[in-house]
C-alpha positions in Angstrom: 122.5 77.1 105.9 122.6 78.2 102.1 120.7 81.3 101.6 120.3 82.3 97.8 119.7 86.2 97.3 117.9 87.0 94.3 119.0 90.9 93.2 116.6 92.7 90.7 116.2 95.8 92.3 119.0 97.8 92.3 117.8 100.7 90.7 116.5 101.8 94.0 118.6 102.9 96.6 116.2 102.0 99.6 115.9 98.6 98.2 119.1 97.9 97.7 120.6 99.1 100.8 117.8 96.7 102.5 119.3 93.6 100.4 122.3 94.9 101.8 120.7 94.9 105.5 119.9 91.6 104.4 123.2 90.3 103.7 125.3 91.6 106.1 122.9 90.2 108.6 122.8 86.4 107.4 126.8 87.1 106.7 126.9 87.4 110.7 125.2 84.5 110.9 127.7 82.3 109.0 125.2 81.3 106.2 126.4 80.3 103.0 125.5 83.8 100.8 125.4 83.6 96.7 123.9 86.0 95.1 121.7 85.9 91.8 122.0 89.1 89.5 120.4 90.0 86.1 123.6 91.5 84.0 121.2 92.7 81.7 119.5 89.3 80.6 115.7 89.7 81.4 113.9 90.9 78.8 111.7 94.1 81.0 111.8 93.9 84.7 109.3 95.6 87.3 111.8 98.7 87.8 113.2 99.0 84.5 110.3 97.9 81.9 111.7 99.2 79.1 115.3 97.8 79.7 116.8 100.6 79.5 120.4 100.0 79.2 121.7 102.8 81.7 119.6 101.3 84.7 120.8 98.1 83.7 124.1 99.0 84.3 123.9 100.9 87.6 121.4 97.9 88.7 124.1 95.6 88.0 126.8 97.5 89.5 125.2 97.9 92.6 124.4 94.3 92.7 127.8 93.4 92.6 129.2 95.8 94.7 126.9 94.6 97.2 128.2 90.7 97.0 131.3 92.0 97.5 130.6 93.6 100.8 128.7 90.7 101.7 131.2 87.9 101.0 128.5 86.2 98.5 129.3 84.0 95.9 127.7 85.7 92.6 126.1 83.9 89.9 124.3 85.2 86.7 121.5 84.5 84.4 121.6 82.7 81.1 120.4 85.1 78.2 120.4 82.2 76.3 117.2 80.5 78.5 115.2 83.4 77.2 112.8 82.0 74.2 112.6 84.1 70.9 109.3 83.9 71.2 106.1 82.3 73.2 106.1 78.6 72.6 102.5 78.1 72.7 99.2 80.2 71.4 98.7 83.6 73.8 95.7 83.1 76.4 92.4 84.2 75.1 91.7 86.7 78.1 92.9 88.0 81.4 91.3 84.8 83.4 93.2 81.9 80.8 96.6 84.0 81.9 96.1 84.4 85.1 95.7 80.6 85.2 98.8 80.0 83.1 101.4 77.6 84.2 104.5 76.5 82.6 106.5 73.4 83.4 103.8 73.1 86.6 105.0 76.6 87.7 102.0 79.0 87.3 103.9 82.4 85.4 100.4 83.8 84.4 99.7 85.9 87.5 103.0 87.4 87.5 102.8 88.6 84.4 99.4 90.0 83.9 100.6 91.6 87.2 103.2 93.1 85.0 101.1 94.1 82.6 98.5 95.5 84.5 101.0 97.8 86.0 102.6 98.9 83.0 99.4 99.5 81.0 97.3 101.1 84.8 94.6 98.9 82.7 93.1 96.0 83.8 91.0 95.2 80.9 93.8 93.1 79.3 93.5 91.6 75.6 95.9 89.0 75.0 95.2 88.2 71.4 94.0 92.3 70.9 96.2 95.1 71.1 98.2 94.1 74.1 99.8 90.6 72.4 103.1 92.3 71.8 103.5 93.6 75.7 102.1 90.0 77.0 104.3 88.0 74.6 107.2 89.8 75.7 106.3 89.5 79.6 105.2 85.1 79.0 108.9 85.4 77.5 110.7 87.1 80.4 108.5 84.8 82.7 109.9 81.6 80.9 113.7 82.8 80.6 113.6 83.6 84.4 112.0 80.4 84.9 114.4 78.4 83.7 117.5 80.0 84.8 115.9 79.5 88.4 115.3 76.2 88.1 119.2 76.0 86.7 120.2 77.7 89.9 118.6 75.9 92.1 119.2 72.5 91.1 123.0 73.6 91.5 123.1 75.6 94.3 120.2 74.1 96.8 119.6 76.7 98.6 117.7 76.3 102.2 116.4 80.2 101.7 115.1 82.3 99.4 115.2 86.2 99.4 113.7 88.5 97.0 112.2 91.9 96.4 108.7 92.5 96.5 107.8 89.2 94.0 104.5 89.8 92.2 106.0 90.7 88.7 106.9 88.5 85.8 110.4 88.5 86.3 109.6 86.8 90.5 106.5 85.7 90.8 107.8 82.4 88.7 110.6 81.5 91.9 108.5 81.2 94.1 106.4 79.4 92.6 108.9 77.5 91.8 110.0 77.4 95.6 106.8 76.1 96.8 106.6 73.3 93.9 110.5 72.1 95.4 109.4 72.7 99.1 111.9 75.7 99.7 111.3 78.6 102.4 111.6 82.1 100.9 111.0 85.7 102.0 109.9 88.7 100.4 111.2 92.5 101.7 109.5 95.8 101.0 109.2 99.1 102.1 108.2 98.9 105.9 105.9 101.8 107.7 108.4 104.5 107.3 111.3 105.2 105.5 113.5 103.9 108.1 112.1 100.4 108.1 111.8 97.6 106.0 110.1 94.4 106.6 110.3 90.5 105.7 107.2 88.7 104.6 107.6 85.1 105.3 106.7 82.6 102.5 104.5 85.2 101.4 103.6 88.5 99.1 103.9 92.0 100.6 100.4 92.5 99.5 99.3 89.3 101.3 96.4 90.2 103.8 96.4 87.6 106.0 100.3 88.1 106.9 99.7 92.0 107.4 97.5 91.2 109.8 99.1 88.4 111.8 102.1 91.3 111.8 99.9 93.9 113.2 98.0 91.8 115.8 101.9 90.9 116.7 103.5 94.6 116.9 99.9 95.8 118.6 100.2 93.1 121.0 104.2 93.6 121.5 104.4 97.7 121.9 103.5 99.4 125.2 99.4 100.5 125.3 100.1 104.1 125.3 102.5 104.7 123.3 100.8 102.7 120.7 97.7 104.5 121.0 99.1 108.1 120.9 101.3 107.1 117.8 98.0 105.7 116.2 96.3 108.9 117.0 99.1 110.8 115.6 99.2 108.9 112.2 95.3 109.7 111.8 95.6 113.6 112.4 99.3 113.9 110.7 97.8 111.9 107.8 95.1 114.7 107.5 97.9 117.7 108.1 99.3 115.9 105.0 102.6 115.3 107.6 102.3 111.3 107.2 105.3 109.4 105.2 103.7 106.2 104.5 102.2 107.5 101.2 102.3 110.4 98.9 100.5 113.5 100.3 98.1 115.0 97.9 96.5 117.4 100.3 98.9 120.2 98.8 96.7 120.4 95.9 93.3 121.0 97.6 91.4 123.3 99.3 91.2 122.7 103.2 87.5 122.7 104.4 85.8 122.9 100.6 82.6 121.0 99.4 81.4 120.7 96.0 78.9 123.4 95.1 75.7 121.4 95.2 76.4 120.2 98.5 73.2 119.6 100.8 73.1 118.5 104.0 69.3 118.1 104.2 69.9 115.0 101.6 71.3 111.2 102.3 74.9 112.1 101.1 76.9 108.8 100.2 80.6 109.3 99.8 82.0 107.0 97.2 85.8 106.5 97.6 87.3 104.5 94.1 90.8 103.7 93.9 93.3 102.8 91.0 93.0 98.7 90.6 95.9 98.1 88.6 98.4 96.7 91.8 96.1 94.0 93.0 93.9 93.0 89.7 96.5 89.8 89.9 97.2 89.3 93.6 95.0 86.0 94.7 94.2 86.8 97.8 92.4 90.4 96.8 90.2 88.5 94.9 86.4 88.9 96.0 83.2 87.0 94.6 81.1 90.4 95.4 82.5 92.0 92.2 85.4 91.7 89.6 85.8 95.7 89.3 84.8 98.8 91.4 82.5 100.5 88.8 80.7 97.0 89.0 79.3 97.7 92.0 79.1 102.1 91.3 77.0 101.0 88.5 74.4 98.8 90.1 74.2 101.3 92.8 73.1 103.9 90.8 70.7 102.0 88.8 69.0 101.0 92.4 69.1 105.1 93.4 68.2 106.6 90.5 64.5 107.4 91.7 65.8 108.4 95.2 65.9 112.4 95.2 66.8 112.3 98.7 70.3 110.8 98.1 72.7 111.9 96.3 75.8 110.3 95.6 79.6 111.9 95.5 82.2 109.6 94.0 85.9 111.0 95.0 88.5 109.6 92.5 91.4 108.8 94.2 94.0 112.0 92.9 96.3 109.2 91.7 94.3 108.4 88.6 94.8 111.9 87.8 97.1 110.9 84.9 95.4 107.5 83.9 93.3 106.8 81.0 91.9 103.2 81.3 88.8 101.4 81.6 88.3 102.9 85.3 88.8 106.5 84.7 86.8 106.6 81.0 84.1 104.6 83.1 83.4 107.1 85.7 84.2 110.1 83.7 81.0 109.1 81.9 78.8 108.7 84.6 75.8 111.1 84.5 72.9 110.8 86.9 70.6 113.3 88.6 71.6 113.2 91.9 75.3 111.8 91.2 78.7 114.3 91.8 82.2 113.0 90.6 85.1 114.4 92.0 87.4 114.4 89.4 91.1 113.2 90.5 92.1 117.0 89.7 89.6 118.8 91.7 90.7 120.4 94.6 87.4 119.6 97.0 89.0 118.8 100.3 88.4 114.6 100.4 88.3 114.8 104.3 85.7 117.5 104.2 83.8 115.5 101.8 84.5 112.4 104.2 83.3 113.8 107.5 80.5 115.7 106.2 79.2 112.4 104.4 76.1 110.5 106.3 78.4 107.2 105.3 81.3 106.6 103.2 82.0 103.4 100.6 85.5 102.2 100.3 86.8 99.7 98.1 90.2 98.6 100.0 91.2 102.4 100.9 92.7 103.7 104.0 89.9 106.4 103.4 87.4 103.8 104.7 89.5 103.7 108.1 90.0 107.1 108.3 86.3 107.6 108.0 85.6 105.7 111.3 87.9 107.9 113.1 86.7 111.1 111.8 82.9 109.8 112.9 81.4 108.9 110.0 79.6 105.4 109.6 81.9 104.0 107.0 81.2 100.3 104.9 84.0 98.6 103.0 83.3 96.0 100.1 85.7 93.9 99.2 89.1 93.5 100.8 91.2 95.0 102.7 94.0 95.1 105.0 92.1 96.3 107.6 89.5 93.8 107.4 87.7 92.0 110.3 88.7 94.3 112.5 85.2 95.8 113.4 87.0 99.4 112.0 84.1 99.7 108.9 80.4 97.2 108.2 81.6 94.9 105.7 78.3 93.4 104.2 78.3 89.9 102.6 76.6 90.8 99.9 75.2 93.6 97.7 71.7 93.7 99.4 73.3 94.4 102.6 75.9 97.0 101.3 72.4 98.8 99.8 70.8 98.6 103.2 73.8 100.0 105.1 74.4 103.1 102.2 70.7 103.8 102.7 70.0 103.8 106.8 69.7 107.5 108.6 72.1 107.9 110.9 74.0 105.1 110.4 76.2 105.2 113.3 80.2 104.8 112.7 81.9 101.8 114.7 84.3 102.6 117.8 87.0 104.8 117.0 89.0 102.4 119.0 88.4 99.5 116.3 90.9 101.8 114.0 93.9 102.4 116.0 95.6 99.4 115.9 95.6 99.4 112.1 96.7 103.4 112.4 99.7 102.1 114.6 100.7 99.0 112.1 100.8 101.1 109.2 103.2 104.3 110.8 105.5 101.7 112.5 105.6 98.2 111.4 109.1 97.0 110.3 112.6 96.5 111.4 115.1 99.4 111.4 118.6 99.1 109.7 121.6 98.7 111.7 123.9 97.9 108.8 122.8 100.7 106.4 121.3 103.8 106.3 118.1 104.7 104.5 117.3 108.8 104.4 114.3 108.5 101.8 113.6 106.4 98.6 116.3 108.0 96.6 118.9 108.4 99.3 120.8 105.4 101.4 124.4 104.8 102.7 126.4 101.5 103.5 129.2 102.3 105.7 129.0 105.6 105.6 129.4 105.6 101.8 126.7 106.9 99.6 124.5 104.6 97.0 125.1 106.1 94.2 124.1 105.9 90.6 127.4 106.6 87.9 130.4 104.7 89.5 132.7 103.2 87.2 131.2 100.2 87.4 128.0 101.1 86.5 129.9 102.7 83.1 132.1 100.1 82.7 128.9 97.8 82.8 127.3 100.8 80.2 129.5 99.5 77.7 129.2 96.0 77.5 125.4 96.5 77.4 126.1 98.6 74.4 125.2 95.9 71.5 121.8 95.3 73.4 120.7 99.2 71.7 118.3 97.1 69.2 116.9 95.4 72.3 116.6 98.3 74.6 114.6 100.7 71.3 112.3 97.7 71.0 111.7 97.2 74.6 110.9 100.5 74.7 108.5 100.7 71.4 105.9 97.4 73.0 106.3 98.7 76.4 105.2 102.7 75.8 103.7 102.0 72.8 105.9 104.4 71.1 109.7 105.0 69.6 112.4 106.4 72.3 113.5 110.0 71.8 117.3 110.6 71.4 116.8 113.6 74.1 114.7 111.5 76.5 118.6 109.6 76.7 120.0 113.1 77.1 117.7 113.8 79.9 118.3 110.7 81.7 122.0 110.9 81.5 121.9 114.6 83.0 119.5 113.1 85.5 121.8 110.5 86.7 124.9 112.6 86.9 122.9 115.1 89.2 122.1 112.0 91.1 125.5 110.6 91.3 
């Protein structure tokens, strides 16, 4: 069995050590290992979009250090497969790149995945003020493409495994895998930490293989224990205790309403969350809307005359920082009997939750998390959580507006939740060949994964001629030059880290 690793992700430690995990494991199992790394060839990549040359070389570094340890064969990419420029006229709009294929590979959805990310903005112009940044990404795509393809056909591998996969730098291998009929895997972060999970032949963001995992580790863990560690995800999550996501509870005021607040009214709790991660992801595409503000819109066109409702949009606190289409958007909104909770306002969201006759989530854990607090909660859209009886999910708008609008709507069984709870706090499998503390911090061996080695300097200064490379990068990708102490920083950063 040849098993063909793919290693762009170096710069973290976590993800690294789980190639590692990787490695050593199909090592054990007598596979034949190589091992694909970047040396500094793609033109951005989804940890390092402005290729900035001193996470090239510790990405490199650690790639290689980590073939060594794994007895793989290591192989590099061609700089030389990368076009100077986009062969072909730029796609007119976000849905001609998303459909973009090249050499019957489609590269568009990785890259306006990319994009999106980089920018936090999903209203995209191709030919408009975003050519430079998507020109650079459709070249990256290509280049990748075609050293894959090179690979490959040399190599034959019976596996593939990559990080995560959506970007522009990935998503073209496997699509490339599928076109030649070759298995591959994706790993990511698993529910804590301490675990890290394998997504068969498919995204990490794919719904319909989070689900068949958590019907599997539901079905698989003892009914108690699974039902008290669900529990304890809910209430730790709402201590601001949980590790599967940031907490931002530290910046808000435990038990606090906005002002106006009136419990004699119809109060509808509107839950928006950034869009930029799954704008390109297939399978989060739904025919009820293209963006959230879509449907806040129309909803408060149809409640305008209503006095007795009043609506409270809570902006996730992540879009604190962004300024996009979303954020200008709802910034704007002014209505009679509208609130929006600004991403900076310290309103308590769980107070705002529970003391909501019904909540409206687009894709949020909020919308689970309102079930089990009691309130009558609606999803619409997608989510991971989805068709599990946890929230209503209408089919359409008319039936979202007749939900948002019932009294005392009641909320579904707080049962329905728990097994979604439970996947989310403990799905994954735990290292036994490295050691994973947090996101920054991992060992192999005992020894630490760490940024300056003499490798990673080494590597420094054969990346040194790439300078004019790196300053562009940096100038299409931020939109501006890069300052000399912004290098300083980073160096003192990394030696802190080292």
């Amino acid at each position: 069995m040849t098993t063909l690793f793919v290693s762009l992700q170096g710069i973290s430690p976590m993800h690294q050590a789980t190639e590692e995990e990787l490695l050593q494991r199909y090592a054990k199992r007598g596979d034949r290992l190589f091992l694909l790394h970047c040396d500094a060839c793609l033109l951005t990549c989804s940890l390092n979009s402005t290729h900035n040359l001193l996470g090239c070389a510790v990405c490199d570094a650690r790639a290689t250090r980590t073939a060594g340890r794994g007895g793989a064969t290591t192989l590099k990419l061609d700089g030389s497969l990368f076009p100077a420029g986009f062969p072909d006229r730029l796609p007119a709009d976000l849905e001609e790149l998303l459909a973009l294929e090249y050499e019957g590979v489609n590269i568009g959805r990785g890259v306006a995945s990319s994009t999106i990310s980089v920018l936090r903005e999903y209203a995209v112009e191709p030919r408009g003020k975003h050519q430079e940044l998507i020109s650079l990404q459709l070249r990256n795509a290509i280049g990748a493409l075609r050293n894959y393809q090179r690979v490959m056909d040399t190599v034959h591998p019976d596996r593939v495994i990559v990080f995560n996969g959506r970007h522009s730098e990935l998503w073209p291998l496997l699509g490339l895998c599928r076109q030649w009929g070759i298995p591959f895997a994706t790993h990511e972060r698993g529910g804590s930490d301490q675990l890290y999970q394998l997504f068969e032949n498919s995204l990490p963001h794919s719904i319909a293989t989070r689900r068949r995992l958590m019907q599997e580790l539901w079905e698989g863990a003892d009914p108690r224990e699974r039902v008290a560690a669900a529990m304890d995800w809910y209430e730790a999550k709402r201590r601001g205790q949980h590790r599967d996501d940031r907490n931002y509870l530290s910046d808000q005021r435990a038990g606090t309403l906005p002002q106006n607040w009136d419990e004699r009214k119809h109060n509808i709790a509107i839950f928006v969350s950034s869009e930029d991660e799954m704008q390109a992801i297939k399978e989060w595409v739904t025919p009820l809307f293209r963006q959230q503000n879509e449907v806040v819109y129309r909803l408060l066109n149809d409640l305008r005359d209503a006095p007795e409702v009043h609506l409270y949009i809570r902006m996730h606190p992540n879009l604190k920082p962004v300024d996009n289409q979303q954020t200008r958007e709802l910034y704007a909104m002014q209505q009679r009997n509208l609130t929006v909770i600004r991403p900076e306002e310290a309103f308590d969201t769980y107070a705002v939750l529970e003391a909501a006759d019904v909540a409206l989530c687009f894709a949020s854990s909020a919308g689970v998390e309102a079930t089990y607090w009691g309130t009558a909660s609606v999803l619409y859209g997608r989510a991971f959580y989805e068709g599990e009886d946890a929230v209503y999910e209408p089919a359409n708008y008319g039936e979202l507006l007749h939900l948002l609008t019932t009294p005392d709507l009641p909320p579904k069984r707080r049962e329905n939740v728990l097994r979604y709870g439970y996947f989310v706090s403990h799905f994954g499998i735990p290292y036994t060949h490295t050691r994973v503390v947090d996101t920054k911090t991992a060992y192999v061996h005992g020894e630490k994964i760490r940024r300056l080695t003499p490798a990673a300097l080494r590597n420094l200064l054969r990346y040194l001629p790439q300078i004019p490379r790196w300053l562009r990068t940096h100038r299409i990708v931020t939109g501006r030059k890069l300052r000399i102490t912004e290098i300083g920083k980073l160096y003192s950063h990394l030696r802190e880290k080292a």
